[in-house]
C-alpha positions in Angstrom: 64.2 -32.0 22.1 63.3 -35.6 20.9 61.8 -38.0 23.9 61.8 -41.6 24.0 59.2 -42.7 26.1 59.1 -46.3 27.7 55.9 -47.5 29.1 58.1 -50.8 30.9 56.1 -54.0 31.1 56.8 -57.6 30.5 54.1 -58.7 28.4 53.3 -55.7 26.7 55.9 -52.5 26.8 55.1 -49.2 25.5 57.9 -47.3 23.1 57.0 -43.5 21.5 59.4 -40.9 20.5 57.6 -37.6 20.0 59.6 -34.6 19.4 59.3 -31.0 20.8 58.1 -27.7 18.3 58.3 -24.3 18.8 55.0 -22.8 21.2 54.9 -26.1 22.9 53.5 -27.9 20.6 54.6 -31.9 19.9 54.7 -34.1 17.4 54.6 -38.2 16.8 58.1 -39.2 15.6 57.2 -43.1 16.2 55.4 -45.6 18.6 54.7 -49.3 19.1 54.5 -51.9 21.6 57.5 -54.1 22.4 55.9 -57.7 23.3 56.9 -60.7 25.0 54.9 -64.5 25.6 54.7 -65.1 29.1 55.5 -69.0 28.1 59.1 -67.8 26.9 61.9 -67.8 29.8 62.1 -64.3 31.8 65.5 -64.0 31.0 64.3 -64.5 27.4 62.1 -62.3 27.5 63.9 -59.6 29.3 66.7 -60.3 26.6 64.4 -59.4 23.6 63.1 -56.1 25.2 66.4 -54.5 26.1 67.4 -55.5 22.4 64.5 -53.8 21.0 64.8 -51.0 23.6 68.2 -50.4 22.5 67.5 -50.7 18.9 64.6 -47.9 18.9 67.5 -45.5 20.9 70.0 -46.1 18.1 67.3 -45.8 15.1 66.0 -42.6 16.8 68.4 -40.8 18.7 66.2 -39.4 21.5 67.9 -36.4 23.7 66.2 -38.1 26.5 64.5 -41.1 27.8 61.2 -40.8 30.4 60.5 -44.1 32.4 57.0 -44.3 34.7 58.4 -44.7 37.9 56.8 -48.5 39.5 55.3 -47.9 42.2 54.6 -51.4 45.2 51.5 -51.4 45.7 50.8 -53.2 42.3 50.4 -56.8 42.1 54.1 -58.6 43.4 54.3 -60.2 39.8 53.4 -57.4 38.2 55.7 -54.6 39.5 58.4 -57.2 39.3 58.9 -57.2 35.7 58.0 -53.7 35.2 60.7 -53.1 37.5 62.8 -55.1 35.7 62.4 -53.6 32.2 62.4 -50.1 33.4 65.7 -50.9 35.0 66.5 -52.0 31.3 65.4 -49.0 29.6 67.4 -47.3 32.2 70.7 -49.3 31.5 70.3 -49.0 28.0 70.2 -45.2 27.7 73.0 -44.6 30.2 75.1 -47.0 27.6 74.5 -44.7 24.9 75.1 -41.1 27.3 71.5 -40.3 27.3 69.7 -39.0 30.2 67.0 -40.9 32.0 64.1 -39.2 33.8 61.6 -40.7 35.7 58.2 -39.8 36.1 55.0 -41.3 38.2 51.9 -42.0 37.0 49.9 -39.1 38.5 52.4 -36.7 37.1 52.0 -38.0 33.7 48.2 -37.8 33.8 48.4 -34.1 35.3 50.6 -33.2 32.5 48.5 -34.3 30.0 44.8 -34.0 30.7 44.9 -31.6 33.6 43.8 -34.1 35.9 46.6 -36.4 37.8 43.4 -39.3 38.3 42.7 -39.8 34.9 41.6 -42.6 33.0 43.3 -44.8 30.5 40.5 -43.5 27.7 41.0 -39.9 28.8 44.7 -40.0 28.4 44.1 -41.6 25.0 41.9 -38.9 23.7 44.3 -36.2 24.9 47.3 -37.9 23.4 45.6 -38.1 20.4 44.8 -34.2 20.3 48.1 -32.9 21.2 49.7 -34.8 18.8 46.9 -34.2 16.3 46.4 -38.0 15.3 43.3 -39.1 13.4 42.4 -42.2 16.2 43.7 -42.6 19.9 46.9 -44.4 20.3 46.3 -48.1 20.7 46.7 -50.1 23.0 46.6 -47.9 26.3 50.8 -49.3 26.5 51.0 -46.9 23.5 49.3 -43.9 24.4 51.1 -44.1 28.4 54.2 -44.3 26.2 53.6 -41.5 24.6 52.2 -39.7 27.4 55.3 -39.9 29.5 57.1 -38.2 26.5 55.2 -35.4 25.9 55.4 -35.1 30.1 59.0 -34.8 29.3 59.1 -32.5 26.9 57.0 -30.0 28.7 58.7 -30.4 32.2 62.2 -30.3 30.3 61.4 -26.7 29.0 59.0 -24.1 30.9 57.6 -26.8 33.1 60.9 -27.6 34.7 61.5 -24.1 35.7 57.7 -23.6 37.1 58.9 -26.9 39.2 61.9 -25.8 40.5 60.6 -21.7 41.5 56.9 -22.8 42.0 55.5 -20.0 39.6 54.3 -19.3 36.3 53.0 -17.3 34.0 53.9 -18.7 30.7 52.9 -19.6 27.7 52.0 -23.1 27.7 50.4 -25.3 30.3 49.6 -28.8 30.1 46.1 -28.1 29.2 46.7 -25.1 27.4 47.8 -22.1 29.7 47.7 -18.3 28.1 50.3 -15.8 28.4 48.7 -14.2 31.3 50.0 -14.2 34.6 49.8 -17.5 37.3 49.4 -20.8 36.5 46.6 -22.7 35.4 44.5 -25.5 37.3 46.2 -27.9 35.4 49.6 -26.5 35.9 48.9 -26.2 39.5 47.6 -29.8 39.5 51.0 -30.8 37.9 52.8 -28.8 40.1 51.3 -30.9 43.2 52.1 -34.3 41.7 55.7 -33.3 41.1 55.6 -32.2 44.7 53.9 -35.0 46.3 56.2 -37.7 44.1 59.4 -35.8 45.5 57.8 -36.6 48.9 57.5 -40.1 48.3 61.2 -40.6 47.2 
């Protein structure tokens, strides 16, 4: 499986494609930050993203593409045009047949470093592990793009099933799950986070 994943924002928009290995494992296909001058028009703006968004799914081909789902309580101005460019990111994968998943925050955080309240740095660091990079993926647009991938990737295979029947015992947690039986605290903490953000819908 290759993911695409967007970390939408006007000013500074996160792109990374990472693609999925055998025993869980992931890999960095591609990443950069898509950005935008707040003096150009919105429309302008918005324009030059959904070109470049569309250019990075052509170049790359992803099987999928992961969006952070906005959430409200952000600033008005804020969520407003990250709203608007994941509904770009969104539009431009359905024109091409791929398949958009959305993903919040918390579950992105649990997926990655255990822990769905981590910190910008600590999602860094365990970006940069998993995908076995010399430094942490800068800026933190980067590494949330990338981190909504590799979310992806995992709930797309064993995670999605532990999601849908609630159990586990398989190779490969976020954090690094054995083979033994039952999940691991930071599968459980993922587990939660997927629960809680189906509540919220």
């Amino acid at each position: 499986m290759r993911v695409l994943g967007v970390d939408p924002g006007l000013t500074r928009c996160g792109i990374g494609v990472v693609d999925s290995l055998p025993g869980r494992r992931v890999a960095l296909v591609a990443v950069s930050v898509a950005r935008t001058s707040a003096n150009t028009p919105t429309e302008a703006r918005l324009l030059a993203l959904a070109r470049t968004l569309g250019e990075w799914m052509d170049m790359y081909k992803p099987d999928a593409v992961a969006v952070e789902r906005v959430f409200a309580q952000r600033n008005v101005m804020t969520v407003t045009g990250t709203a608007q460019v994941a509904g770009l990111a969104m539009v431009e994968a359905a024109r091409r047949g791929i398949a958009v998943a959305v993903h919040t925050p918390t579950e992105v955080k649990a997926a990655v470093t255990g822990s769905g309240g981590a910190g910008k740095a600590q999602v860094q660091q365990m970006v940069r592990r998993l995908l076995r990079l010399e430094d942490p993926p800068t800026p933190a647009d980067a590494a949330d793009a990338l981190a909504l991938a590799i979310c992806h990737v995992w709930r797309g295979n064993r995670a999605g099933q532990m999601a849908r029947t609630g159990g586990g015992g398989a190779p490969g947690g976020p954090a690094g799950a054995g083979a033994s039986g039952g999940t691991t605290a930071a599968q459980r903490q993922w587990l939660e986070a997927e629960r809680a953000a189906r509540r919220r819908r």
